[in-house]
Every structure is written in C-alpha cells, then in structure tokens.
C-alpha positions as CSV (number, residue, x, y, z in Angstrom):
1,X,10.9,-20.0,6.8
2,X,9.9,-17.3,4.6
3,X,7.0,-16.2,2.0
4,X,5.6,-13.9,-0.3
5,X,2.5,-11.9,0.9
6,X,-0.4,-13.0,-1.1
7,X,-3.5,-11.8,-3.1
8,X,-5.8,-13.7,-3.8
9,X,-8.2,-12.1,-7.0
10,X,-11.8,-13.6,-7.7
11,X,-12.9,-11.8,-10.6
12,X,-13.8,-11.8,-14.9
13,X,-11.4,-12.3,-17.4
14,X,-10.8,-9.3,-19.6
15,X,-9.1,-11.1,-23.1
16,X,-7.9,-7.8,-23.9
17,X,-5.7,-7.7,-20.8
18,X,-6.7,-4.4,-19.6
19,X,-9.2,-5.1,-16.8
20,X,-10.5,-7.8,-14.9
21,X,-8.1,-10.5,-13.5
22,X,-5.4,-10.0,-15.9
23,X,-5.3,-6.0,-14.1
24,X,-5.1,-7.6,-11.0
25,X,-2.6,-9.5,-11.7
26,X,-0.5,-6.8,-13.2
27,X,-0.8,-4.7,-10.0
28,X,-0.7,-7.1,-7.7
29,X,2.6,-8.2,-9.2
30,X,3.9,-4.6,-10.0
31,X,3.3,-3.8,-6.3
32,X,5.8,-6.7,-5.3
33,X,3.0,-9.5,-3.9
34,X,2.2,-12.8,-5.7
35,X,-0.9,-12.8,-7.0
36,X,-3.2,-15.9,-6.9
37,X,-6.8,-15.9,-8.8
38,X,-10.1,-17.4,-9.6
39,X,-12.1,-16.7,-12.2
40,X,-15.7,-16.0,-12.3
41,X,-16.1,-15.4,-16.1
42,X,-15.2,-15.6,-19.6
43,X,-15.6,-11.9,-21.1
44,X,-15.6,-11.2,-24.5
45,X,-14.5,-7.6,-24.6
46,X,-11.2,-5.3,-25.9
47,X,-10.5,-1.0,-25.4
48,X,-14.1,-0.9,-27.4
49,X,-16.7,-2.0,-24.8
50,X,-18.4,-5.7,-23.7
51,X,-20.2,-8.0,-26.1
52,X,-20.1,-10.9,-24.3
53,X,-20.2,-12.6,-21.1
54,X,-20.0,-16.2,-19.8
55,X,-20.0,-16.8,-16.1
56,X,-17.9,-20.1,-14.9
57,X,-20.1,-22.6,-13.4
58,X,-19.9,-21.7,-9.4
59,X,-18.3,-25.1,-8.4
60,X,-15.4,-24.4,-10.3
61,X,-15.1,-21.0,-8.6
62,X,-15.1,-22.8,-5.5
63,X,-12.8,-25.3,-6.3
64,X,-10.3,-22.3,-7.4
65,X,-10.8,-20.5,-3.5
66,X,-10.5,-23.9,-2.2
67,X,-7.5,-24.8,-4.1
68,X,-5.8,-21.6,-3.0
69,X,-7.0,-21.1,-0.1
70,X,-6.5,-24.7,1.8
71,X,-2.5,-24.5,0.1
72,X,-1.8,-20.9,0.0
73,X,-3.6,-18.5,2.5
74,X,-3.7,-15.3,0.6
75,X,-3.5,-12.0,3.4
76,X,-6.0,-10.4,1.4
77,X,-8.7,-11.1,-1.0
78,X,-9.6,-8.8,-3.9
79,X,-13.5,-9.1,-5.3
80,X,-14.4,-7.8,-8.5
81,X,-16.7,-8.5,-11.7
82,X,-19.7,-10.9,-10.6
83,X,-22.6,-11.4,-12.2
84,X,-24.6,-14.9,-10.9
85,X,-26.3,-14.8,-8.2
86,X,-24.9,-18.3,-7.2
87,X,-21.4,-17.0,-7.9
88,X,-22.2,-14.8,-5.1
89,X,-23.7,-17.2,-2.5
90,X,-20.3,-19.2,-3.3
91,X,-18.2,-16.8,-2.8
92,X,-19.7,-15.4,0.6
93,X,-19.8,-19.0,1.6
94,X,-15.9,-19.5,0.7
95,X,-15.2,-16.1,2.9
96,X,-17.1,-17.1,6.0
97,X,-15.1,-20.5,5.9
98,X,-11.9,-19.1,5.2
99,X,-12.6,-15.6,7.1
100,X,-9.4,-14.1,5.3
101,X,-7.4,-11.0,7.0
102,X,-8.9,-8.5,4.3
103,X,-11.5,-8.4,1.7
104,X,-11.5,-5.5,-1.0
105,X,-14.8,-6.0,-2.7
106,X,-15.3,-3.8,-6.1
107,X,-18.5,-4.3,-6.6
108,X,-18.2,-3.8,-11.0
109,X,-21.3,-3.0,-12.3
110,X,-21.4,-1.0,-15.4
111,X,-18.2,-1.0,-17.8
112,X,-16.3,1.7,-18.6
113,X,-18.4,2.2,-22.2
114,X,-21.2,1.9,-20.1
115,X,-22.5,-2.1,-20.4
116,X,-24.1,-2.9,-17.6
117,X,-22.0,-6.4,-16.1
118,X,-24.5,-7.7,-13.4
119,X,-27.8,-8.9,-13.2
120,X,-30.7,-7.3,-10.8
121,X,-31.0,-10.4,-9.3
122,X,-26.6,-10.6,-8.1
123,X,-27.1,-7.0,-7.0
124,X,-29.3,-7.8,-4.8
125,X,-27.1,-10.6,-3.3
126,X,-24.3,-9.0,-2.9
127,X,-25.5,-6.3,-1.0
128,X,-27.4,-8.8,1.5
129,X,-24.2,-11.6,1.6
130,X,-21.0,-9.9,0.4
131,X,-20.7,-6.4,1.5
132,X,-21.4,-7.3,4.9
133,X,-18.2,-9.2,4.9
134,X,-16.2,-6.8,3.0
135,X,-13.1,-4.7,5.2
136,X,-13.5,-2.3,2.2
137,X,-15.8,-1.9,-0.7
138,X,-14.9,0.3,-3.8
139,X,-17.9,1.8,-5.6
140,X,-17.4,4.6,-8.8
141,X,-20.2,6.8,-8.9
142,X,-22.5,4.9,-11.2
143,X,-22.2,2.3,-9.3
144,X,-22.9,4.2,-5.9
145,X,-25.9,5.5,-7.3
146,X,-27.1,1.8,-7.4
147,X,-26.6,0.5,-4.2
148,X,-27.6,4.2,-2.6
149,X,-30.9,4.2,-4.5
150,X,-30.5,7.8,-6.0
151,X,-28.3,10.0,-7.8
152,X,-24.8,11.3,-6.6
153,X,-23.3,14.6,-8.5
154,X,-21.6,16.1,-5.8
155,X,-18.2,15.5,-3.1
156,X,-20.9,16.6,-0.2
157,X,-23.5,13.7,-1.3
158,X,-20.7,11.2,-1.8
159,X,-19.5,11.8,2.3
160,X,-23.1,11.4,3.3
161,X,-23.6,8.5,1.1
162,X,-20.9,6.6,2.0
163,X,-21.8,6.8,5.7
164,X,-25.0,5.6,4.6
165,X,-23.4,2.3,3.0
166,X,-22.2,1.5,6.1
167,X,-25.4,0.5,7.2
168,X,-24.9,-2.5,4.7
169,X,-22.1,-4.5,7.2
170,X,-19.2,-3.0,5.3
171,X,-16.4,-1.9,7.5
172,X,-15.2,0.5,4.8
173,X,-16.9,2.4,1.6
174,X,-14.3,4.7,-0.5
175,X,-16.4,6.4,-3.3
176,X,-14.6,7.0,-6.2
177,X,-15.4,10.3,-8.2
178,X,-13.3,9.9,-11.2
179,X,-16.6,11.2,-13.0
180,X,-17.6,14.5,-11.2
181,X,-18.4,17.1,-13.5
182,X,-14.8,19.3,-13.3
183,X,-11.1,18.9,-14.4
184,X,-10.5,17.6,-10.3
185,X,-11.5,14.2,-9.2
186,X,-12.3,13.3,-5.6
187,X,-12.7,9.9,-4.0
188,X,-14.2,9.7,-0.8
189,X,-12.9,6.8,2.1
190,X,-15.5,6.5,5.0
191,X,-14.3,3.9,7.6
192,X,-16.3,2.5,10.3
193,X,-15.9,4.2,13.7
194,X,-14.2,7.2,12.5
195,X,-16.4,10.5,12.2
196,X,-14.8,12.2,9.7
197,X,-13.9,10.8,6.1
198,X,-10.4,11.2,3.8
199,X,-10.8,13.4,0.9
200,X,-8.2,12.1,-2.1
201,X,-8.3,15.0,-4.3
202,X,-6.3,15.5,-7.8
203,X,-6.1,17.0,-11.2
204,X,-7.8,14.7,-13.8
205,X,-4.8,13.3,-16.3
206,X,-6.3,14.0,-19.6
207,X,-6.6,10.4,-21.2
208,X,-8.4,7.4,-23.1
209,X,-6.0,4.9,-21.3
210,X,-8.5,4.4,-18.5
211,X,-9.7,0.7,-19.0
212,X,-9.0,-1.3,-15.9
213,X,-8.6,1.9,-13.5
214,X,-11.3,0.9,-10.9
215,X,-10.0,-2.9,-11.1
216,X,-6.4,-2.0,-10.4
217,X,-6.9,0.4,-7.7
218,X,-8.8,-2.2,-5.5
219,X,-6.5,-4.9,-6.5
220,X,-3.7,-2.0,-5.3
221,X,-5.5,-1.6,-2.3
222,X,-5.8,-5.3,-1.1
223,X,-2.4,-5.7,-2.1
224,X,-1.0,-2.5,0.1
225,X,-2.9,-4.1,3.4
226,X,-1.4,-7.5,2.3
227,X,1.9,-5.4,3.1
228,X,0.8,-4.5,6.3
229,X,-0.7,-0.9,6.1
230,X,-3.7,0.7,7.0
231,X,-6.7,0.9,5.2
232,X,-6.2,4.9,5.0
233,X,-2.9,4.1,4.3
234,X,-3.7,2.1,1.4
235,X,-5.7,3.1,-0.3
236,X,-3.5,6.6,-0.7
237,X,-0.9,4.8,-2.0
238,X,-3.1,2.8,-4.2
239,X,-4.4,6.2,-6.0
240,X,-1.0,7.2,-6.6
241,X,0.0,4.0,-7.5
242,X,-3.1,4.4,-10.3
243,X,-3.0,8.2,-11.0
244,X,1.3,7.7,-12.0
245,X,0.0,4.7,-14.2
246,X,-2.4,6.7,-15.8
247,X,-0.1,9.5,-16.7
248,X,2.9,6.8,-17.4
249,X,0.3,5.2,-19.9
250,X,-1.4,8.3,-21.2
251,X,0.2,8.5,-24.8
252,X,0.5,4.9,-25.8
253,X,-1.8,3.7,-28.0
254,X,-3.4,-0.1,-27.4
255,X,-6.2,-0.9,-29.5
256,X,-9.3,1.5,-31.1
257,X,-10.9,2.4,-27.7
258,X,-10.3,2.7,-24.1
259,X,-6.3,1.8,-23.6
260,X,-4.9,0.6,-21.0
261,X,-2.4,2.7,-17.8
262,X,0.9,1.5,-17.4
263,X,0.7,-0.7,-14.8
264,X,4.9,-1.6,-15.0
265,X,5.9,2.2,-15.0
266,X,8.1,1.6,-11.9
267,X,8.8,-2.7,-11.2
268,X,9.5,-3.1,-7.5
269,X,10.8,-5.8,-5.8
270,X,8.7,-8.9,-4.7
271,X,8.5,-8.6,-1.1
272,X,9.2,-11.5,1.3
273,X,7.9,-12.1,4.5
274,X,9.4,-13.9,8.0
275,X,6.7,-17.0,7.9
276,X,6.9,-17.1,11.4
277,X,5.4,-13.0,11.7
C-alpha cells in the first residue's frame, strides 16, 4: 500500500486566492503533498486590504478536522487565520484528540495592509490553548510584538524574544523579519533545547507581490516535515521555496494592490509514500 503525505490546513478563505487556505493549498500542492483543509472563515478581501470577515460557526470547523482527520490522517497540520475565541477552543480540542505528528501554527494577526484579523479576546486563547501545542509557531514582527508585550526593531531583540516565547509551551518560534528597517531581511528559528538559534538572512526582492507570503511559508514548512525533514531543515527550504516565488512573481501584475508570488514557478512531483513506513 502506498499514500500521499498529507497537510492538513485550518485557516480563512482569501476570495482573492492570494492568502489564506487557497495559499496553502497552492504550496502545499506545489511542494508535491496533498493538501486537505478546513475553513475557519469567509473573508472578504483582494491585493487591496480586508473589509470583511465572517467566521464559520465552530462545529462545522470541527466537523471538517473530524472528517479529515478520522479518514485521512494528515502528517502535519498547518494553523493560520483565527479570529473566535471558540474557533480556538475547537481547534485545541481537535489537536489534543488527534495529537497529529506536527503542528505549524501562524498565528495571523494583522494583514498585510495592516487590518487587524483577531479579536483581543482569541489572542488571548491562543496563547493559553494553542501555542502550547504547537511543534512550531510563525510570528512576523507585528505580530511578535503582541504576544512579547513590547516592541521588536532589531535581529538581537528577535533571538531574545523568541527564547522568551518559548515559555508559552511551543516547541519552536521562528520570527520572521521581513520588516526590519534595511534592504536584508532576517528570520529568526529558536527551537526548544538548542542554545543557539538559526539566522535565515537574505536580500529583500524588491516587490508588491507579497500577499500570502507569511501563509505560504508556514504551509511550506508543515508540508517539508510532512516529507520527513527537520524542523531546521524546513523551514530553510521553505524560505527558499518563498524568496524564488517572490522573485518568480515579482513583475506580474494581479489586481490594484498587494499581488500575489508565484507559487507554481517550479511544479514538482507529488510524492508518495510506502503506507507501511
């Protein structure tokens, strides 16, 4: 018997197709896994910004983990945009029952154009019942600054910040710096046990395509440990997965705002798995 390796996404929908589960999707796909999701939202949005949201009630995101879950068994699991409170307490309840292999949790607060996405009250509950039971959780800077408490501007405060976020139950922080001041761009991985953290550094491509970056690098990420690599591992080759589609994507022109990367600049293969290990 054989099988695909599986990602499951629970995140928004993003109409435009840029972001949100329809990214995900996209990458996982791109990246040669089969991609499984459940919604947790109806956004009304395109390259411009947010003007509407409309979460899905949170028994029908529990019937979608279910559904997958009980038939399926996704390696990894891929968390982004949530912004109910009882969406939250679902989906923590759905992890501790299923206990998948790996859980990427991007915890989207603030859009691109700068809408804020979640309310106080979700915060709040998804730093007390989902980060602890994240393998690896994917704050940008804005959104660092939130569940640190005060402001991050530098590469030196986002190593000791991320050791700090540990303390939340994580087993993993990688803080992206896509918006340090500069024409390089650092993200910082901090992993539990391990002294030292990984510095990704690179130029900054100079481009509007951007919408959907921080959404397809964590769905990248879950889908390179679906494969079978390490976290370090994966998330390397999820930034260079995401800093070719941004370069790939950089003079194409999709809609009035923020575009899109090219998340199909190089199709691979879908993997396939012995069933049996």
């Amino acid at each position: 018997m054989r099988t695909y390796p599986c990602v499951l996404t629970i995140a928004g929908s993003d109409c435009s197709g840029g972001a949100g589960i329809q990214a995900d999707i996209k990458t996982i796909s791109a990246l040669g896994a089969y991609a499984a999701s459940a919604i947790t939202a109806i956004t009304v949005q395109n390259t411009c910004g947010v003007t509407g949201i409309h979460p899905v009630p949170p028994s029908y995101v529990k019937g979608q983990i279910e559904a997958v879950m009980d038939d399926i068994r996704p390696q990894a699991i891929k968390i982004g945009m949530i912004n109910d409170t009882k969406i939250v307490e679902v989906i923590a309840e759905m992890l501790q029952k299923y206990q998948p292999q790996f859980v990427v949790f991007d915890p989207v607060m603030v859009s691109t154009s700068g809408c804020k996405l979640m309310e106080d009250e979700a915060i709040e509950a998804i730093t007390t019942r989902l980060i602890p039971l994240a393998t690896l959780i994917t704050p940008n800077l804005s959104e660092a600054e939130i569940l640190a408490g005060q402001k991050i501007c530098t590469v030196e405060e986002m190593q000791r910040q991320a050791k700090e976020m540990l303390k939340l139950g994580c087993r993993g922080v990688l803080v992206k710096g896509g918006h340090l001041e500069g024409g390089r761009m650092c993200d910082v991985l901090q992993v539990s046990g391990e002294e030292a953290p990984h510095l990704f550094a690179a130029p900054k491509v100079d481009s509007r395509n951007t919408h959907g970056t921080g959404c397809t690098l964590s769905s990248a990420i879950a889908t390179y440990l679906a494969l079978g690599e390490t976290v370090t591992d994966a998330v390397e080759k999820a930034k260079q997965y995401v800093y070719k589609g941004i370069e790939a994507g950089k003079d194409v022109c999709i809609g009035h705002g923020h575009g899109p990367l090219n998340h199909f600049y190089s199709p691979v293969p879908m993997h396939i798995f012995d069933k049996n290990g």
